[in-house]
N, C-alpha and C positions, 0 to 999 in steps of 0.2 A: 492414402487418405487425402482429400479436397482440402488447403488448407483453407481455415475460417476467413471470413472478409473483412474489413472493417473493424476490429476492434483494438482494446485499447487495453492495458497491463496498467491503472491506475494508484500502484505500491509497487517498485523495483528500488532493493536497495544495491545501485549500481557501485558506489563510489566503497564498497566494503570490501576490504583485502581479500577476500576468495577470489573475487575479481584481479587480480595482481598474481595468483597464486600463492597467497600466502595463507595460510591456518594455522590460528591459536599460535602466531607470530613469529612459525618456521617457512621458510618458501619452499614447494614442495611444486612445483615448476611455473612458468614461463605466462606475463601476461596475457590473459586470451579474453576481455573484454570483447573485441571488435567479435570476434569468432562469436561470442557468447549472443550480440548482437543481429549477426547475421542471420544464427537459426533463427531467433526473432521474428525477425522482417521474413525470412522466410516459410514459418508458420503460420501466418496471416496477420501478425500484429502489425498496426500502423503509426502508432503511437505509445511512446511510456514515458509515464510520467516518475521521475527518479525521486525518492525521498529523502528528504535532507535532516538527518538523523541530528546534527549539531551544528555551532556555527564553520566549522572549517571544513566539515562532510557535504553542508546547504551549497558555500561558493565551491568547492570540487565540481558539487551537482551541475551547477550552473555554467561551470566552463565547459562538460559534459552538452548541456543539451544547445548550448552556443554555438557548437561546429555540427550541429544533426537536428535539420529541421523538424525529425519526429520524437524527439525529444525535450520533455517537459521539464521541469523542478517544483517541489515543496521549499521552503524554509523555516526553519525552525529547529528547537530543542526537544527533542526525546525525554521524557517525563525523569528517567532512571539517569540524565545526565543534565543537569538542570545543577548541580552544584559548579557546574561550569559557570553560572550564572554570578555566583557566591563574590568571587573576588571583587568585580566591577559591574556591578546589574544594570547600571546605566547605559558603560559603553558596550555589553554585551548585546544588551536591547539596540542600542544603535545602529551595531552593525550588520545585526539581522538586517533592520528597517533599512540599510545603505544597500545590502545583498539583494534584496526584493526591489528595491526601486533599481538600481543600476542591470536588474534582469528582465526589466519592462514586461513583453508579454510571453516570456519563460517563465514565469515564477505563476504559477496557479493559482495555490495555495499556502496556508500557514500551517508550517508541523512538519515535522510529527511531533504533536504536543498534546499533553492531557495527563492524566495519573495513573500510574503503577504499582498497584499494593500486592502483587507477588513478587517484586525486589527490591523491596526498601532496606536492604541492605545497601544497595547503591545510592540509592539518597529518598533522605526521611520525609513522610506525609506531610510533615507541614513546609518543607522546601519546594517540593511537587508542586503543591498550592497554589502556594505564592506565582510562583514565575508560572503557570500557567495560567493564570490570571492576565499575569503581564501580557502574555501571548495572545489572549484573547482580545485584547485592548488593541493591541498590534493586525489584528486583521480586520477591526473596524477604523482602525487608523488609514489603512492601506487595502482597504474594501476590496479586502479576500476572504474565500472563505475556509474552513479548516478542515488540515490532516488531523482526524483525534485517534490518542491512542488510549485506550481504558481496559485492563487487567482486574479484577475481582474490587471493580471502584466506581463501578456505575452508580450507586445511591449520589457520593459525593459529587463525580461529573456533571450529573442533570442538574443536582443543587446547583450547582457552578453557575454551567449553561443558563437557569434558570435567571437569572441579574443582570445575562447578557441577550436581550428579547429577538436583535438583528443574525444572531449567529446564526450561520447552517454552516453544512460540510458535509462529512462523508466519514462515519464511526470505523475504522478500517479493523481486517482482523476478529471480528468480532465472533467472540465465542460465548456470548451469555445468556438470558433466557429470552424467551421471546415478549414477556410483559418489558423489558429494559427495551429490546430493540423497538417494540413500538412506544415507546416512552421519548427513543432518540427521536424516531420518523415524527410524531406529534409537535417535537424541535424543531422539524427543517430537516432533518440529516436523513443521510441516507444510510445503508448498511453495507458495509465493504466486508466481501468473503473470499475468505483461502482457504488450504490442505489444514489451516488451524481452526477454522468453522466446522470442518468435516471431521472429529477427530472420534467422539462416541453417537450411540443412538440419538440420545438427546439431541445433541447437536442436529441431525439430520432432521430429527422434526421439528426444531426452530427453522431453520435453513427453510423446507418447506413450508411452515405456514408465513413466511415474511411476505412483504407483498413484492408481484412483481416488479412495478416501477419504480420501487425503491433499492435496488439491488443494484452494487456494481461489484465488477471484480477484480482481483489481483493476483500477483502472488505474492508479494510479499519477501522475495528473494534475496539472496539464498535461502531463505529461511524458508518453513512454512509449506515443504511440497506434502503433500498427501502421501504418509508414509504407510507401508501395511500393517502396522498395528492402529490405522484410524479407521472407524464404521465404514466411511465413504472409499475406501481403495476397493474392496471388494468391487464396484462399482462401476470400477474402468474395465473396457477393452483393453485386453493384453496386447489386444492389435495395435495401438496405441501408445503405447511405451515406444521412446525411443530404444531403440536396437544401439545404438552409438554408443555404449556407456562407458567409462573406464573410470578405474580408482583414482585418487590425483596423483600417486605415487604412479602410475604408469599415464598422466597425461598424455594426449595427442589433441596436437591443434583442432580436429575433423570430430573429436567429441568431445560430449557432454559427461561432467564430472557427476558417479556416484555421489546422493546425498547432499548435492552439490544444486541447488532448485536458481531454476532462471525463468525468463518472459515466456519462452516458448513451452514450458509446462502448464501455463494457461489452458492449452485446450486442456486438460485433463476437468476441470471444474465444470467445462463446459460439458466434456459428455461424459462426468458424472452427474451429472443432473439431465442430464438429457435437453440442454434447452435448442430450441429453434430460432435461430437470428436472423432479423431481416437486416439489412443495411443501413445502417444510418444515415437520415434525411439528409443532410448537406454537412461539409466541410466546419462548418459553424457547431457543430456539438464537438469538438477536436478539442476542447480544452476544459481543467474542470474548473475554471472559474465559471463559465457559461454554463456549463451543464449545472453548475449547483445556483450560480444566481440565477437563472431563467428557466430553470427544471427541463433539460432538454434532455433527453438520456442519452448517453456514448450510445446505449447499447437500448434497441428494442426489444423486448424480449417476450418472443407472444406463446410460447409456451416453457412452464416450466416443473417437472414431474414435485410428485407427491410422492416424497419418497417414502418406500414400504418401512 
């Protein structure tokens, strides 16, 4: 297969121990980031933008995309880890806003930030709230615009969003109905889809009626590949699938870990859906601050199936 040209993995959560080889906090072999990287760049990706899940995950990010000029960062707090906030919200906030200015034109974006009411066991709706409030305040402070993340909490989000009239971004992840997603697009925002967009029918006929121009994608990594109990697997060419695979109890450097979802399973979204890419106008959409403050798309995308 012709790898893709030109595109962009807009959600890679690089700085996550599977990347180290480690899972659920046993090592189970041998760093392979770089390796993880290379399929990458050698499926067509030219760009990824790493997300910065908390504050210690955002500066990782950011040493990450310091030594690789195709490499981007978010910054920010993850909704479910926002009691991290709790001790010192002051210097907490601070050091966000020291990580973002000391990553000048690395730092994109603000987030992954927004609300999560499928695990407020890890921290309660009204802590979510609050600091992403803060957060919000934080990307018109430093005229960025946002990673959001929103789990069965879109009513409250757009409330939110609503007080804050300059926001846009990019609603990543998104798995809810299509009155919500155009509710985000009527914001500003865009809709960011992965293997967690595709997961029942429903899903696929939201996915289809969104509009094209508003659409970007990810994977969302490790997390989030398009597993075969989701509508959308069926979808892919077997041809398709990497052949490379191994469990991580038997790693090797030359693959791709079972279960184990990275940048280069990107194509899979794309020819599940079948879309047709043109290449992107100039150098100048290579970043999501630009693409979201001057509506430039990573990605044109001049056909995109109705799925059955």
């Amino acid at each position: 297969m012709s790898p893709l040209r030109r595109f962009i993995d807009i959600g890679a959560n690089l700085t996550d121990a599977m990347y180290s080889g480690i899972y659920n906090g046993t090592r189970k072999h041998e760093g392979d980031l770089q390796q993880v990287l290379q399929r990458s760049w050698s499926a067509g990706l030219k760009k990824i933008i790493i997300t910065g899940g908390n504050l210690k995950e955002s500066q990782m990010a950011l040493s990450l995309a310091t030594n690789d000029e195709r490499l981007f960062t978010t910054v920010g707090c993850h909704p479910t880890r926002c009691l991290e906030f709790d001790e010192n919200p002051t210097t907490y906030l601070t050091e966000l806003k020291k990580t973002i200015e000391s990553g000048s034109k690395k730092v994109v974006a603000v987030g992954e930030c927004g609300l999560d009411y499928d695990r407020i066991q890890f921290c309660p709706k009204d802590i979510q709230k609050k600091y992403f409030e803060l957060q919000l305040d934080l990307s018109t402070t430093c005229n960025l615009p946002l990673f959001l993340h929103c789990r069965n909490a879109a009513q409250d989000v757009i409330e939110i969003l609503s007080r804050h009239k300059n926001a846009c971004g990019v609603v990543h992840s998104f798995d809810g109905r299509i009155e919500e997603a155009q509710s985000f697009i009527d914001m500003n925002f865009f809709i960011g889809l992965n293997g967690c967009s595709l997961k029942t029918e429903e899903n696929l006929k939201t996915v289809a009626a969104l509009p094209n121009d508003k659409i970007l994608i990810e994977t969302d990594c490790p997390w989030c590949e398009i597993r075969p109990t989701h509508a959308g697997y069926s979808l892919i060419s077997k041809d398709n699938f990497f052949t490379n695979t191994v469990k991580k109890e038997k790693w090797k450097p030359d693959c791709a870990v079972k279960s184990r979802n990275e940048p280069a399973n990107i194509r899979y979204f794309f020819l599940t859906c079948n879309i047709n890419l043109q290449e992107v106008v100039s150098d100048k959409s290579l970043t999501l601050l630009q693409l979201l403050k001057m509506k430039i798309q990573i990605l044109y995308v001049t056909s995109f199936m109705k799925i059955q």
